[in-house]
C-alpha positions as CSV (number, residue, x, y, z in Angstrom):
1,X,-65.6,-32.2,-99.6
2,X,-65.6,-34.7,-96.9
3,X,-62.7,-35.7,-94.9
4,X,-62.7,-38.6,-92.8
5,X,-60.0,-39.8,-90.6
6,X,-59.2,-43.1,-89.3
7,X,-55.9,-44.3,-87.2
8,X,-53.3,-43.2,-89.6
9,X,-55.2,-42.7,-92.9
10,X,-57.1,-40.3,-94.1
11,X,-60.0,-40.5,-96.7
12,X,-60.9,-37.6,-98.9
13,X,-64.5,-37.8,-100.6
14,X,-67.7,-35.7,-101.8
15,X,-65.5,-33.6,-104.6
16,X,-67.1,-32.8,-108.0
17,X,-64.1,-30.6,-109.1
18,X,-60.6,-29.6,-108.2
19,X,-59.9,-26.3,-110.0
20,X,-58.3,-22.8,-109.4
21,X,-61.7,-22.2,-107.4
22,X,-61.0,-24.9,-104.7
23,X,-57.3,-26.2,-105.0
24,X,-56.4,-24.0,-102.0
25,X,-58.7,-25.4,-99.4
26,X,-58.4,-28.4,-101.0
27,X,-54.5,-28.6,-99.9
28,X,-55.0,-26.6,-96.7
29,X,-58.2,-29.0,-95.3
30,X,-56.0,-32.4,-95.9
31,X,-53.0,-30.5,-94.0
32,X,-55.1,-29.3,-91.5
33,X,-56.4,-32.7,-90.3
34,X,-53.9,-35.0,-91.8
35,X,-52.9,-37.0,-88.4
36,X,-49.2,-36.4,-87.8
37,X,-47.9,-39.9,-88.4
38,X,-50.4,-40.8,-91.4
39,X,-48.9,-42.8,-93.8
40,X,-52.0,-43.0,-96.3
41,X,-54.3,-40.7,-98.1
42,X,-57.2,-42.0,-100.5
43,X,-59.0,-39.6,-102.3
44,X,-62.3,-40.5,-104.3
45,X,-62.4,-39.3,-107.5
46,X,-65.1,-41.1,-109.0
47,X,-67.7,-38.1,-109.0
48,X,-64.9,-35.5,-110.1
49,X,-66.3,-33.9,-113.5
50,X,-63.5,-30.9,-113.9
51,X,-59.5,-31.1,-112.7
52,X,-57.6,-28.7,-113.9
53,X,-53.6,-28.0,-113.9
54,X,-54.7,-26.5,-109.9
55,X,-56.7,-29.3,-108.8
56,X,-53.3,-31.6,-110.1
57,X,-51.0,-29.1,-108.4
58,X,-53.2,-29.8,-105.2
59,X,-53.0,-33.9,-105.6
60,X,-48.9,-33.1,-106.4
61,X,-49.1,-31.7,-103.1
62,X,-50.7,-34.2,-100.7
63,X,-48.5,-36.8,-102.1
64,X,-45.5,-34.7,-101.3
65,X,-47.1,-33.8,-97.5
66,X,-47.6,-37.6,-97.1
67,X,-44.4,-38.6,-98.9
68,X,-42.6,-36.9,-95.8
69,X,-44.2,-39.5,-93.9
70,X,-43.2,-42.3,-96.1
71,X,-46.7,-42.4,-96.5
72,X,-48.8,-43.1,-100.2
73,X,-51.5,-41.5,-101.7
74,X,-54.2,-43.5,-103.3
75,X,-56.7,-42.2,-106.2
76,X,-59.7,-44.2,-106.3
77,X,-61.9,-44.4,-109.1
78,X,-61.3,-41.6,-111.4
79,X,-63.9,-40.5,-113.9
80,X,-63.2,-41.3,-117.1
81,X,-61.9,-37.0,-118.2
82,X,-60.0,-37.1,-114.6
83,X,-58.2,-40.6,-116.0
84,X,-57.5,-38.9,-119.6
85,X,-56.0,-36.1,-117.7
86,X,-54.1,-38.3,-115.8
87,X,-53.1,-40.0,-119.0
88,X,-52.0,-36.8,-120.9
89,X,-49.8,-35.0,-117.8
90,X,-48.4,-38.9,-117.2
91,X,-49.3,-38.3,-113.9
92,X,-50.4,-41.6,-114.1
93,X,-46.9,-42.7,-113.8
94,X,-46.4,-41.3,-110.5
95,X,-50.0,-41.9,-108.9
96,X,-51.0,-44.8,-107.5
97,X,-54.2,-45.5,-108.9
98,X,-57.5,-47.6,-108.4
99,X,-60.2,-47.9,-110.4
């Protein structure tokens, strides 16, 4: 997992799954270096083979840190099982999403 931060955003990349294995430091990386006033967060999905109902508890989560910011969380290119997932849970609804 890559994190990359820039002014007030912050750029999560280099995933392949977010499960019960990795939700954890999934949640606790972004925290950790989310910049204080950051009012987005991208994170790209598009090499993500396996979510499951952890690795969407860990997205619920950053939206809900950055939320407290006002801020938005963007999912960017989502494989096409991550997407049907998305699809299924209606996350979708609630997600701002970018293929």
């Amino acid at each position: 997992m890559n994190l990359t931060v820039e002014n007030d955003s912050m750029k999560v990349d280099g995933l392949t799954r977010i499960s019960a294995e990795n939700y954890r430091e999934v949640i606790d990386s972004v925290r950790a270096k989310l910049p204080q006033k950051a009012t987005l967060v991208t994170v790209d999905l598009s090499n993500v083979a396996f979510i499951d109902s952890q690795g969407l508890s860990a997205l619920i989560a950053i939206k809900k840190t950055i939320g407290a910011n006002n801020g938005r969380i963007v999912l960017q290119r989502p494989t096409r099982v991550v997407e049907q997932i998305l699809e299924i849970t209606q996350l979708n609804r609630i997600f701002e999403i970018e293929k």
